[in-house]
One Martini backbone bead per residue (centre of mass of N, CA, C, O) as a GRO file, in nm:
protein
  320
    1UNK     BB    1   1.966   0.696  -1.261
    2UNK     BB    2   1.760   0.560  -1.410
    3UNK     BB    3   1.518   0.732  -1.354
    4UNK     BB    4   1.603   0.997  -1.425
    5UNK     BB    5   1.642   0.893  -1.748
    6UNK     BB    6   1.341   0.853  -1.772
    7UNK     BB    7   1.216   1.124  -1.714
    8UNK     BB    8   1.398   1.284  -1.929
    9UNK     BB    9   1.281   1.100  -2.191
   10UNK     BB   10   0.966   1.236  -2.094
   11UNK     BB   11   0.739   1.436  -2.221
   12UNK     BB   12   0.739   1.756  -2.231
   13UNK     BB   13   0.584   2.085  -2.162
   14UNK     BB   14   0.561   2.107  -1.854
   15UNK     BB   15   0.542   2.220  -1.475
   16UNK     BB   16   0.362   2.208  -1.279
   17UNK     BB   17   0.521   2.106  -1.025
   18UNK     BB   18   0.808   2.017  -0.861
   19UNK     BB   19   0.680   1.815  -0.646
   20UNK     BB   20   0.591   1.652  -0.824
   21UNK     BB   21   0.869   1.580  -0.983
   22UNK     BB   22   0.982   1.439  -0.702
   23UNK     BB   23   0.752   1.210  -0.663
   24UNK     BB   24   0.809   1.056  -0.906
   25UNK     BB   25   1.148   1.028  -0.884
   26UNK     BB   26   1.130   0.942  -0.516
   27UNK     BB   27   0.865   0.767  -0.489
   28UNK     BB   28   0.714   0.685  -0.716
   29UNK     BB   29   0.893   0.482  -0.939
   30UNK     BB   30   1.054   0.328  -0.680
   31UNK     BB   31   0.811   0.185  -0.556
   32UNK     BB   32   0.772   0.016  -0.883
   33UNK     BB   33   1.052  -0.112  -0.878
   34UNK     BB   34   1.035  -0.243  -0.647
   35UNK     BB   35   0.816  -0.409  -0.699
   36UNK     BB   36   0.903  -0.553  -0.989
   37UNK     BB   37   1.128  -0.693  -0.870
   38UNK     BB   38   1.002  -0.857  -0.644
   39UNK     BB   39   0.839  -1.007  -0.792
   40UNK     BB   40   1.043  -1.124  -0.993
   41UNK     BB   41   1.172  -1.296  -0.764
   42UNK     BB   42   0.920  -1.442  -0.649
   43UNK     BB   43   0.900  -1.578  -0.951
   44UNK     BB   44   1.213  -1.730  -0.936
   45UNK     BB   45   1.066  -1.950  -0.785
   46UNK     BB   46   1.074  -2.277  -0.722
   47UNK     BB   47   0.874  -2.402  -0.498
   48UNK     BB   48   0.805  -2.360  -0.164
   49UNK     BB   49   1.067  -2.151  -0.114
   50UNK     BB   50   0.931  -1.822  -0.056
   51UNK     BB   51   0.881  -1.631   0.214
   52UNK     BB   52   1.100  -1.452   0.195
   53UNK     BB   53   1.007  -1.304  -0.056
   54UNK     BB   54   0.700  -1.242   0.029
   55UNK     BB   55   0.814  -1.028   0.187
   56UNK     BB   56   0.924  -0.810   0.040
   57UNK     BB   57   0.713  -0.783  -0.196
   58UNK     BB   58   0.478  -0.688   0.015
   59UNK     BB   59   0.615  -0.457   0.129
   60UNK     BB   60   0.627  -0.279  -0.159
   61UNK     BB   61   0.323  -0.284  -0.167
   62UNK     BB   62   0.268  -0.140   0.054
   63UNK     BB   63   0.488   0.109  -0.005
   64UNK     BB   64   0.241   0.122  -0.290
   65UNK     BB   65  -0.052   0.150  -0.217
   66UNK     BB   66  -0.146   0.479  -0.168
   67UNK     BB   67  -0.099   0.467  -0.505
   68UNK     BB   68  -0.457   0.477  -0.609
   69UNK     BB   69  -0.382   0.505  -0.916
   70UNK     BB   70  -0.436   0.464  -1.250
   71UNK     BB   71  -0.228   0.220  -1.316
   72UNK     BB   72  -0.369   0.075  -1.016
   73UNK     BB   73  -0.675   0.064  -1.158
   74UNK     BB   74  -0.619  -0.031  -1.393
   75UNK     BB   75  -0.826  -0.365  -1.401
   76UNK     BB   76  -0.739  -0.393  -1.079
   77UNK     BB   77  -0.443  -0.410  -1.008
   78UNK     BB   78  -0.486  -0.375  -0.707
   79UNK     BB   79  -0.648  -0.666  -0.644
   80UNK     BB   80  -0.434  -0.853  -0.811
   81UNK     BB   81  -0.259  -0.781  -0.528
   82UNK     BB   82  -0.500  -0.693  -0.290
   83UNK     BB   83  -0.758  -0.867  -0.121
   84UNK     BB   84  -0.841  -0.627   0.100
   85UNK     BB   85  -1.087  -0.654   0.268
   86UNK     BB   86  -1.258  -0.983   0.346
   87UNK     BB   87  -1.569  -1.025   0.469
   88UNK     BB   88  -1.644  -1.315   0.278
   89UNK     BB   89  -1.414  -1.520   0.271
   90UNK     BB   90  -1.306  -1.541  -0.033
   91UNK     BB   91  -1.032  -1.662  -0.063
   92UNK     BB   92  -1.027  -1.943  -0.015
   93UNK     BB   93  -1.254  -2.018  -0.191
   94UNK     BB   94  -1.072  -1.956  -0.457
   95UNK     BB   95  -0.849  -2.146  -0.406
   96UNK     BB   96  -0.999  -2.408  -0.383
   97UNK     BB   97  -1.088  -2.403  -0.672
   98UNK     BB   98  -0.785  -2.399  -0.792
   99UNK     BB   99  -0.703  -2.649  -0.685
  100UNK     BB  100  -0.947  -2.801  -0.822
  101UNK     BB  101  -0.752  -2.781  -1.050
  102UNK     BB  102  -0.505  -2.883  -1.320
  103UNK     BB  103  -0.557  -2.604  -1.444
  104UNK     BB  104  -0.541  -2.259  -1.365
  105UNK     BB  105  -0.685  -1.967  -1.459
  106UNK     BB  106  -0.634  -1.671  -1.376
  107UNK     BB  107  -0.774  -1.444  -1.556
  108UNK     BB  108  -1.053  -1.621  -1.467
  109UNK     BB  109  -1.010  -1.567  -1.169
  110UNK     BB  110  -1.102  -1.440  -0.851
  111UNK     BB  111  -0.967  -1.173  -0.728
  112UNK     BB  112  -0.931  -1.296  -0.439
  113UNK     BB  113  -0.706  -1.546  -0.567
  114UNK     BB  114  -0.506  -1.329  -0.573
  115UNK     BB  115  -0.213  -1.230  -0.466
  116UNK     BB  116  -0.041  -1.168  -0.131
  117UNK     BB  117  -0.294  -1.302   0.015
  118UNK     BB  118  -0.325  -1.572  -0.104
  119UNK     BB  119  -0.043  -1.654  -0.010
  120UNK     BB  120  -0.071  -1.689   0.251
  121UNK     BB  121  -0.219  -1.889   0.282
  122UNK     BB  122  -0.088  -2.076   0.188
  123UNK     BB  123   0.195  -2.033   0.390
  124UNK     BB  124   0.023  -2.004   0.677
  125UNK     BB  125  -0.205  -2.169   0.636
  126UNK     BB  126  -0.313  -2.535   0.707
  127UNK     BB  127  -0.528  -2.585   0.522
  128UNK     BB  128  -0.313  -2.577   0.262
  129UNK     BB  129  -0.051  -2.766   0.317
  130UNK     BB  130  -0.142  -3.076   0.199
  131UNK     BB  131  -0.148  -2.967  -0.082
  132UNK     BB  132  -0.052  -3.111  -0.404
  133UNK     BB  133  -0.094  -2.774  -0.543
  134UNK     BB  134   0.059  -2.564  -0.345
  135UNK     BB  135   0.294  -2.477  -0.501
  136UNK     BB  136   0.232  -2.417  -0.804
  137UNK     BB  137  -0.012  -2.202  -0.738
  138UNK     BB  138   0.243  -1.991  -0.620
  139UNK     BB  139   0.384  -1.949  -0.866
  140UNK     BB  140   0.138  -1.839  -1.031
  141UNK     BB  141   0.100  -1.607  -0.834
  142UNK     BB  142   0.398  -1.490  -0.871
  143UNK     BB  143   0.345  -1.436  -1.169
  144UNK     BB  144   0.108  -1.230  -1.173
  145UNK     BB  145   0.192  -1.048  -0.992
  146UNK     BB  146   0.429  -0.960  -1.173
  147UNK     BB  147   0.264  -0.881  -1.456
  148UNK     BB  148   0.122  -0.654  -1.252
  149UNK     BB  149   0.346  -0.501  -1.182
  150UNK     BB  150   0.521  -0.448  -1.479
  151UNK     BB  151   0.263  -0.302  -1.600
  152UNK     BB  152   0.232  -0.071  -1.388
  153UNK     BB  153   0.492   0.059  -1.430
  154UNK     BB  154   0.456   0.046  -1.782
  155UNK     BB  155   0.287   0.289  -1.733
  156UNK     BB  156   0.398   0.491  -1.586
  157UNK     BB  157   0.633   0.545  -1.816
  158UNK     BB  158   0.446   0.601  -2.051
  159UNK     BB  159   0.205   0.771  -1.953
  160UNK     BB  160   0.135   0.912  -1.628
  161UNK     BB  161   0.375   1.104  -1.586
  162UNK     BB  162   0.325   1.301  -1.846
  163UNK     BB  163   0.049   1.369  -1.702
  164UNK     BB  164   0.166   1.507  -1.451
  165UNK     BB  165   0.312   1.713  -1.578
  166UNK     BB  166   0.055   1.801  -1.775
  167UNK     BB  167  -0.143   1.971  -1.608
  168UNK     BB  168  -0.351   2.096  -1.799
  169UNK     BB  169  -0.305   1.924  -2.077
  170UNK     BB  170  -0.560   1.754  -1.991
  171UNK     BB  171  -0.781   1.565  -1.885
  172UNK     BB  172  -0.724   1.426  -1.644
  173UNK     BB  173  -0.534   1.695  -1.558
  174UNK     BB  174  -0.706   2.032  -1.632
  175UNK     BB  175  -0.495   2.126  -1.320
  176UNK     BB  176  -0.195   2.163  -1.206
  177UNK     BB  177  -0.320   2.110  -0.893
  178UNK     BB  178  -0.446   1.825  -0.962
  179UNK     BB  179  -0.189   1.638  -0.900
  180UNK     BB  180  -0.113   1.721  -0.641
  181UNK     BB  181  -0.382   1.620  -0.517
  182UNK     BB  182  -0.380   1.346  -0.553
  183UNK     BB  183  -0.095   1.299  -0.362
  184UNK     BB  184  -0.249   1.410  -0.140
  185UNK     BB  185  -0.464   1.203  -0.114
  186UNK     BB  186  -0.262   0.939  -0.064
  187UNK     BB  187  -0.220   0.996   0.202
  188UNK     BB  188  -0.429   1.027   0.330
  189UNK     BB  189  -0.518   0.730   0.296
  190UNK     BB  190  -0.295   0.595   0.392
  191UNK     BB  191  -0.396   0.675   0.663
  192UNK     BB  192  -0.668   0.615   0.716
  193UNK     BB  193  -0.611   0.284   0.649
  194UNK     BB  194  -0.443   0.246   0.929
  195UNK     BB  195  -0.602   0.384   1.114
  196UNK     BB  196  -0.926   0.174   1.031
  197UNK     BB  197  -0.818  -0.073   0.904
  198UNK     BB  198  -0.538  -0.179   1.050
  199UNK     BB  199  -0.649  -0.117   1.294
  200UNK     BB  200  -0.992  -0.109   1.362
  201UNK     BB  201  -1.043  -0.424   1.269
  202UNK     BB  202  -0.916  -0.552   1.546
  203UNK     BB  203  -1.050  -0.358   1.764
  204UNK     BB  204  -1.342  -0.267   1.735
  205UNK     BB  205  -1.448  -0.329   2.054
  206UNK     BB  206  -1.411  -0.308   2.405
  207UNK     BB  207  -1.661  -0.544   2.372
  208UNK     BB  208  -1.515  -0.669   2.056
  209UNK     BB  209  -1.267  -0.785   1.962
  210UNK     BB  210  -1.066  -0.822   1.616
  211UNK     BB  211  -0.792  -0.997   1.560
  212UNK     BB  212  -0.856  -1.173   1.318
  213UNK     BB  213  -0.855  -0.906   1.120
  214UNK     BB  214  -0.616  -0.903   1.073
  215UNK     BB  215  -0.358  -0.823   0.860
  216UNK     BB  216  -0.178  -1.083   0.781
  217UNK     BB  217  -0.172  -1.251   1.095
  218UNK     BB  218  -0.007  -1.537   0.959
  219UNK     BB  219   0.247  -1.365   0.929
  220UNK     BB  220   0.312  -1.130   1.114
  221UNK     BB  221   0.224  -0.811   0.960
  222UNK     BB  222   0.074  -0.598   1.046
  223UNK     BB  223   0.267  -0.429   1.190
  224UNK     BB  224   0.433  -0.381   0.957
  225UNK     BB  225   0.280  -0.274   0.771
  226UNK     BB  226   0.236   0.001   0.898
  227UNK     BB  227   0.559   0.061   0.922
  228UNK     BB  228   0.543   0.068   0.587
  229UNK     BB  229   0.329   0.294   0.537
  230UNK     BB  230   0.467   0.522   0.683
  231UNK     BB  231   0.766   0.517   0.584
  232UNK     BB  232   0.632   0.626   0.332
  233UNK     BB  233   0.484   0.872   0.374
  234UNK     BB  234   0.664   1.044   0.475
  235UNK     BB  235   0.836   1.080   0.202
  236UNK     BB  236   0.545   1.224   0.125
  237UNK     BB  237   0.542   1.447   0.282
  238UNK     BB  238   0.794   1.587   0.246
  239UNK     BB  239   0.789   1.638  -0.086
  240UNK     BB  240   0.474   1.825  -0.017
  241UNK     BB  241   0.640   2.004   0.218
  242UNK     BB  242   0.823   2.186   0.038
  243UNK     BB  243   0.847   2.491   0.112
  244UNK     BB  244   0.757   2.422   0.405
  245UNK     BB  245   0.935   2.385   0.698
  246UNK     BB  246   0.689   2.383   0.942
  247UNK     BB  247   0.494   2.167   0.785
  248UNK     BB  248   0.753   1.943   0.789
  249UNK     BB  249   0.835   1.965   1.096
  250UNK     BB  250   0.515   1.872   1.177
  251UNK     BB  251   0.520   1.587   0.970
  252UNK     BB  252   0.782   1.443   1.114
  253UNK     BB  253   0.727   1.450   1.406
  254UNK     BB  254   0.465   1.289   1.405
  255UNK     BB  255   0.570   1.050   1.266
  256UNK     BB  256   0.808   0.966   1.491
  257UNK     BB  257   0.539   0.927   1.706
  258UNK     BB  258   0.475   0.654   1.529
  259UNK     BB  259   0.727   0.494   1.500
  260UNK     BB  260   0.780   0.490   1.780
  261UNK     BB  261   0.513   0.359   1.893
  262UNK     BB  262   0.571   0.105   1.735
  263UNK     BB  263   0.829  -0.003   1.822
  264UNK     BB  264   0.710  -0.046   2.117
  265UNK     BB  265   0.506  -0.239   2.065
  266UNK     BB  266   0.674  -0.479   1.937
  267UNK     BB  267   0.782  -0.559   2.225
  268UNK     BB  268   0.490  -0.703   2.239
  269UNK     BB  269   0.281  -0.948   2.289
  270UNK     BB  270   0.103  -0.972   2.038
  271UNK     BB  271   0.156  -0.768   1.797
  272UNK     BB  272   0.222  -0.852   1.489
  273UNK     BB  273  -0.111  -0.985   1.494
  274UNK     BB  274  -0.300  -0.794   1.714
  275UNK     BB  275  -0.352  -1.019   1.937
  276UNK     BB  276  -0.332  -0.756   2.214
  277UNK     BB  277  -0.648  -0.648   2.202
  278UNK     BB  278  -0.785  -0.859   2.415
  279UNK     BB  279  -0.621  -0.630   2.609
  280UNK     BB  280  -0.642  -0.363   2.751
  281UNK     BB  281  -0.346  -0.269   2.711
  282UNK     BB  282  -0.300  -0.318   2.475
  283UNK     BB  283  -0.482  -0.169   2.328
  284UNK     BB  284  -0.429   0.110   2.434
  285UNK     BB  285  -0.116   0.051   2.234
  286UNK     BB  286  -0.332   0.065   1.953
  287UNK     BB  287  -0.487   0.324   2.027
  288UNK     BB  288  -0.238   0.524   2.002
  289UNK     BB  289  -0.123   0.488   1.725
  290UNK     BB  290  -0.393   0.573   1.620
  291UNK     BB  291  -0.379   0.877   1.700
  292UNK     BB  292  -0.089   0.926   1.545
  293UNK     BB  293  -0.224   0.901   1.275
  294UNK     BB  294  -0.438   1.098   1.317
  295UNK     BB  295  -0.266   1.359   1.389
  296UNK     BB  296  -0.119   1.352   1.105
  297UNK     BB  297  -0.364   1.409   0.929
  298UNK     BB  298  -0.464   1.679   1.060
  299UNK     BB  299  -0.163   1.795   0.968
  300UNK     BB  300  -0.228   1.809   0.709
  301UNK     BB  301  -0.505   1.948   0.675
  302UNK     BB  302  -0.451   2.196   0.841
  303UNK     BB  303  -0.161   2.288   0.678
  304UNK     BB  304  -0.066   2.158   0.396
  305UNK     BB  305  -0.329   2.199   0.241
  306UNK     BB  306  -0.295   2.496   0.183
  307UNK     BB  307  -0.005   2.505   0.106
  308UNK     BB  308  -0.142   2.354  -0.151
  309UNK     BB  309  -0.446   2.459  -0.237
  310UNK     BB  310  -0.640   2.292  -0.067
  311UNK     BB  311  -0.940   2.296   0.056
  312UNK     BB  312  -1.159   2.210   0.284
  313UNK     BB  313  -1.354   2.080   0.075
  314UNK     BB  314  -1.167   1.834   0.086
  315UNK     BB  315  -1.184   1.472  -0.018
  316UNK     BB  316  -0.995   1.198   0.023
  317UNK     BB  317  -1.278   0.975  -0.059
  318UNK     BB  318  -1.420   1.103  -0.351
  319UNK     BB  319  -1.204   1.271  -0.605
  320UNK     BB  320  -1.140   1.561  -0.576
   0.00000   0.00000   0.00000
């Protein structure tokens, strides 16, 4: 009711596509509002006690991580929130920096030191654990997640929603159907970044796997995350494909087999952390999933994509 209220009391001049103002009120606003709240649960826990709150938090923000646009780009605040992939071990060592400071100033801070990244190695990884500083530290970048949440999200309520409501209408979004693209493209690209960057630089290659590069790995959220982005994708996929019936349950099917096909995988030793990679059958069952999550891709582009009037030269990757 809260978010309806929200949208209702929002200016409108036009309704540029119904699917925007769908995926606006059931999709982008709970997914940053979900975002906001978890973070600051995770902020409001003082002391070293935090690992389930930032199990929460850090779902939330992979469940709204494929919304890379506006405003989790303004300020790099989507980067201040996940800084990975990180082929050159920043995080650690902005870390180590931050340990060694006796007040450390996050705003002026590197970027690899902050967001639910850098808090993973505080609580899991070994080498951080008997700093007498990594409470505080832990503390501190709690509360900074949550203020990059919660302004994420009042950019959103105050500004964002009615660029894209009002597409023809500005300069952002110069014509209906470019909103509507915008939404296509998070799709396109949340689909791509599971299967290419959570997945693939884990498999590496059949005679180098690599599965320390896995997301999150010291957590064994890998698979987790996998699954929970996903799980919001299928929802931004049906409410795009809306109003095309055949688009939507071929599109809802895909999604069902890489569903199904983690949940099997789920079941198997070392998939948590991709650690399964290092076998040749592991790796065959999360090579299955990374096909099924490319098939899902595919009828997007093949289907969806027609049928939202997005043409065949769009690149979910250049910003077209």
């Amino acid at each position: 009711m809260r978010l309806a209220f929200v949208i209702a009391l929002l200016p409108r001049l036009a309704f540029a596509d119904p699917r925007v103002d769908a995926a606006l009120e059931t999709h982008v606003l709970p997914a940053f509002e979900r975002l906001s709240q978890t973070s600051q649960a995770l902020a409001e826990i003082k002391g070293c006690e935090v690992t389930d709150a930032w199990h929460v938090a850090t779902e939330a923000w992979v469940a709204a991580s494929h919304l890379r646009f506006g405003p989790t780009e303004t300020d790099n605040r989507a980067f201040a929130l996940a800084f990975w992939p990180d082929p050159r071990g920043g995080t650690p060592k902005a870390l180590h920096a931050l340990l060694a400071k006796e007040a450390p100033d996050l705003s002026t801070a590197s970027i690899a030191g902050r967001g639910f990244y850098a808090l993973e190695f505080l609580l899991f990884d070994p080498n951080f654990a008997e700093n007498p500083a990594r409470c505080d530290l832990m503390n501190a970048l709690a509360q900074d997640a949550s203020v990059t949440s919660n302004t994420i999200l009042a950019d959103w309520q105050d500004r964002y929603v009615a660029l894209m409501q009002n597409a023809g209408q500005n300069s952002v979004y110069q014509s209906e159907n470019e909103a509507v693209q915008e939404l296509y493209k998070a799709l396109l690209t949340g689909l791509q970044f599971s299967s290419d960057t959570r997945l693939g630089r884990p498999l590496g290659s059949f005679d180098r796997p690599r599965p320390k590069r896995a997301e999150m790995r010291r957590s064994g959220r890998s698979l987790d995350n996998v699954v929970a982005s996903l799980t919001s994708l299928r929802d931004l996929a049906a409410i795009l494909s809306e109003g095309t019936p055949n688009v939507q349950k071929m599109l809802d099917v895909a999604f069902v087999r890489a569903l199904e096909q983690a949940a099997e995988l789920s079941n198997q030793p070392g998939a948590s952390d991709f650690a399964l990679v290092s076998t040749p059958s592991g790796r065959l069952k999360v090579e299955i999933l990374q096909q099924d999550i490319d098939y899902i891709r595919e009828v997007a582009v093949n289907h969806l994509g027609p049928a939202l009037g997005v043409g065949a030269g769009f690149n979910a990757l250049d910003g077209d």
